[in-house]
MDAnalysis code that builds the backbone (N, CA, C; Angstrom):
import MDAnalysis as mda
import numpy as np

u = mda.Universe.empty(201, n_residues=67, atom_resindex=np.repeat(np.arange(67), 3), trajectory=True)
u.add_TopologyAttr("name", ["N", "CA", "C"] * 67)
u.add_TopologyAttr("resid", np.arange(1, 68))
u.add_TopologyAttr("resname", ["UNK", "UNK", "UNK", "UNK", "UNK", "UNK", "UNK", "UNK", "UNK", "UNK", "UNK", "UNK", "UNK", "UNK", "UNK", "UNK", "UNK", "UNK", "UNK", "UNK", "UNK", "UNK", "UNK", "UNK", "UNK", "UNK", "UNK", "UNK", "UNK", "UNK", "UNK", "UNK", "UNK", "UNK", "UNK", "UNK", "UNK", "UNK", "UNK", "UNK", "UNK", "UNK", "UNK", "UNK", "UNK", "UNK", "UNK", "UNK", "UNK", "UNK", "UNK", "UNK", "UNK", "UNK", "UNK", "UNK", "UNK", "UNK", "UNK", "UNK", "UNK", "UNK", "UNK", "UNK", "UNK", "UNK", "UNK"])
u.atoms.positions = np.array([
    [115.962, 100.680, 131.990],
    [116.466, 101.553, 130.954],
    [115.933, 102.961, 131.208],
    [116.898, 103.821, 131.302],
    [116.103, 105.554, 131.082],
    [115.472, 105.780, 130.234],
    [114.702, 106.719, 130.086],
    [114.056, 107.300, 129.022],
    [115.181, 109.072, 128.820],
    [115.269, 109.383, 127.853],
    [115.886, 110.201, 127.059],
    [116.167, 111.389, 128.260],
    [114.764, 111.645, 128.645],
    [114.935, 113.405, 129.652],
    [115.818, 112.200, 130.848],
    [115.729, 111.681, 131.032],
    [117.061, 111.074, 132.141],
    [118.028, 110.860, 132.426],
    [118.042, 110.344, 130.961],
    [119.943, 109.547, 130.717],
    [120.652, 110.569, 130.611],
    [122.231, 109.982, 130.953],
    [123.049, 110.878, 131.750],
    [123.787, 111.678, 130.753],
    [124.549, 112.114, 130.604],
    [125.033, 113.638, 129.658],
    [126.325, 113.269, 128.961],
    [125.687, 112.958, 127.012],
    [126.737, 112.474, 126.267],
    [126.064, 112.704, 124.691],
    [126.413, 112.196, 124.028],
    [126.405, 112.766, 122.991],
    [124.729, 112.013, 122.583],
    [123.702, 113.102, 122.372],
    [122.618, 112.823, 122.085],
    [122.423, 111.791, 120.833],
    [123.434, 111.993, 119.686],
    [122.855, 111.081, 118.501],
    [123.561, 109.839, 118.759],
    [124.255, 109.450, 119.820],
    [124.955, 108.178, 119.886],
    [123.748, 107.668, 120.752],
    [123.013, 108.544, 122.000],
    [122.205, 107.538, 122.604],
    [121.415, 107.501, 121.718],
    [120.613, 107.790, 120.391],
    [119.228, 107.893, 119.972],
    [119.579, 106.355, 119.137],
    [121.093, 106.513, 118.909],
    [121.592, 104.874, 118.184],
    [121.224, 103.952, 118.692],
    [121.617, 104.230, 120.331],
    [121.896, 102.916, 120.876],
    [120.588, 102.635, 121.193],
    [119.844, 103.591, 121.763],
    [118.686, 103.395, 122.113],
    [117.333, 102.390, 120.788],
    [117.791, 103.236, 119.283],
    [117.236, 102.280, 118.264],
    [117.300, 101.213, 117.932],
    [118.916, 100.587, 118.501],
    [119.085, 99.348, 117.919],
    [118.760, 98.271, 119.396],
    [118.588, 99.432, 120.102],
    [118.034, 98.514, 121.790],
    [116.607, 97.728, 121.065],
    [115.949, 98.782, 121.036],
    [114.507, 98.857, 120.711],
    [114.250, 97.890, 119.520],
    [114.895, 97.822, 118.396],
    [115.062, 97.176, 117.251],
    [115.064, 95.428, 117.621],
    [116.262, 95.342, 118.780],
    [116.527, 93.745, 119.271],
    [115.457, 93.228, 119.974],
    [114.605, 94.160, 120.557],
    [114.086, 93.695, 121.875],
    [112.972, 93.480, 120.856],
    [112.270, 93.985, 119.997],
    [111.156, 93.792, 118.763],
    [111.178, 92.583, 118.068],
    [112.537, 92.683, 117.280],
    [112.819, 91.158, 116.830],
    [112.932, 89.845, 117.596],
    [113.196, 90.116, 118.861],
    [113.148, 88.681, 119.923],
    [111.590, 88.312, 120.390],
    [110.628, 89.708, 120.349],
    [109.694, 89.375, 120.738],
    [108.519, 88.852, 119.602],
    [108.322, 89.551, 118.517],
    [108.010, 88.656, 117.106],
    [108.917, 87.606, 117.014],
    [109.719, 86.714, 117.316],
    [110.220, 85.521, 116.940],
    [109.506, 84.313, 117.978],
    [109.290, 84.890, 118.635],
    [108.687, 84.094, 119.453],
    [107.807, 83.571, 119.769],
    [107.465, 82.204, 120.234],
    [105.813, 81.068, 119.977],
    [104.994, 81.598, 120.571],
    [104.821, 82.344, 121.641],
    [104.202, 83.199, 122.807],
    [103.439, 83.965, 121.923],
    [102.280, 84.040, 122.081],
    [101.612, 85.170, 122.116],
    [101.875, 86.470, 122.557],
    [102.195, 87.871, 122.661],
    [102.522, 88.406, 123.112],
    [101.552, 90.014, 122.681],
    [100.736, 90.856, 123.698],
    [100.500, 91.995, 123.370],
    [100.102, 93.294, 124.691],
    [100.059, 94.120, 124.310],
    [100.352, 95.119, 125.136],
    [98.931, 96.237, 124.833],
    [97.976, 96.030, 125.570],
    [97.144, 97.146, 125.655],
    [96.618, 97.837, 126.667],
    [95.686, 98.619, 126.603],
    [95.764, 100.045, 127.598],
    [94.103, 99.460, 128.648],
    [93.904, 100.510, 129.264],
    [92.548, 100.567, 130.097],
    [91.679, 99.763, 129.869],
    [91.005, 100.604, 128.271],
    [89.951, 100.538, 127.548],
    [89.870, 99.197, 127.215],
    [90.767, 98.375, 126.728],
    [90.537, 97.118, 126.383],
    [91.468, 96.719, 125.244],
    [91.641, 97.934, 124.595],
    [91.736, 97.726, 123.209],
    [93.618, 97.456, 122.961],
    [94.120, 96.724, 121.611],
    [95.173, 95.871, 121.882],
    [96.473, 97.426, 120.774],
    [97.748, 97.859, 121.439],
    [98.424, 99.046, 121.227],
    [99.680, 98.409, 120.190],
    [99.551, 96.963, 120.877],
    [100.778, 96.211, 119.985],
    [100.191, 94.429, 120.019],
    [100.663, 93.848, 119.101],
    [100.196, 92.318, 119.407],
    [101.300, 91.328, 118.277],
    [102.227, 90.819, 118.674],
    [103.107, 90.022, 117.711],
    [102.047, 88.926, 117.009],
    [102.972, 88.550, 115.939],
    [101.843, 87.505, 114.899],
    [101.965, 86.533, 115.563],
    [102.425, 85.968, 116.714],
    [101.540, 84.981, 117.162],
    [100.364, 84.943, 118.034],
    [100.271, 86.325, 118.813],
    [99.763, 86.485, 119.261],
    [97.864, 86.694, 118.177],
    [98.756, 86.705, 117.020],
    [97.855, 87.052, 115.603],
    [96.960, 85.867, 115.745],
    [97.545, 85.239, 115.260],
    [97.614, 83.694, 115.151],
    [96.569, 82.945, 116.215],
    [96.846, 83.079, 117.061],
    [96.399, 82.560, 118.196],
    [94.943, 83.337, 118.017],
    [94.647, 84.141, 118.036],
    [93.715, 84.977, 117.632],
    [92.241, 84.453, 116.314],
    [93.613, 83.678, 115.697],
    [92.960, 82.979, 114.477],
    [92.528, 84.711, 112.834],
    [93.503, 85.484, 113.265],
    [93.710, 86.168, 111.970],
    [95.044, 86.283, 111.295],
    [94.929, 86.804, 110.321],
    [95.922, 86.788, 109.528],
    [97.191, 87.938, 109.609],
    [96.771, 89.244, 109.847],
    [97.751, 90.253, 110.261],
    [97.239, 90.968, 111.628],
    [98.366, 91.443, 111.831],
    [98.100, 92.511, 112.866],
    [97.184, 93.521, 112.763],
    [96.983, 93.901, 112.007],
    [95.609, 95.175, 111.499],
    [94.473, 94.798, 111.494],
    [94.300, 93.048, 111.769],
    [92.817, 92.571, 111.536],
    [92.513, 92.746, 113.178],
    [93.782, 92.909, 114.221],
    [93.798, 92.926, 115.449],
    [93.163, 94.247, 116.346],
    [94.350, 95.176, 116.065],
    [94.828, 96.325, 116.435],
    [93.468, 97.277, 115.872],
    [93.206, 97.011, 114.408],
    [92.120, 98.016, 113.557],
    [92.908, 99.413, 112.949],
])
């Protein structure tokens, strides 16, 4: 997928659509899912983490995760 300064030359608020409801599907498939799933940086520390990944964790929300 491009990122915005890339994609090719059309009407900016139709890609920012398509691009939201991209982003929107790909969120909801990945919270639905039994998988654990999270995404963090260098340092250690966790940038995103779905509730199962919660779960698995043995807490209750994402904020007990993330901080």
């Amino acid at each position: 997928m491009k990122d915005k300064e890339n994609a090719p030359i059309g009407d900016p608020k139709e890609y920012d659509q398509t691009y939201a409801e991209s982003e929107n599907m790909h969120r909801r498939i990945i919270e639905s899912l039994r998988s654990g799933i999270f995404l963090g940086n260098a340092k250690g520390e966790f940038l995103y983490v779905n509730q199962a990944f919660v779960a698995i964790l043995g807490h209750n929300t994402k904020k007990e995760v993330i901080g």
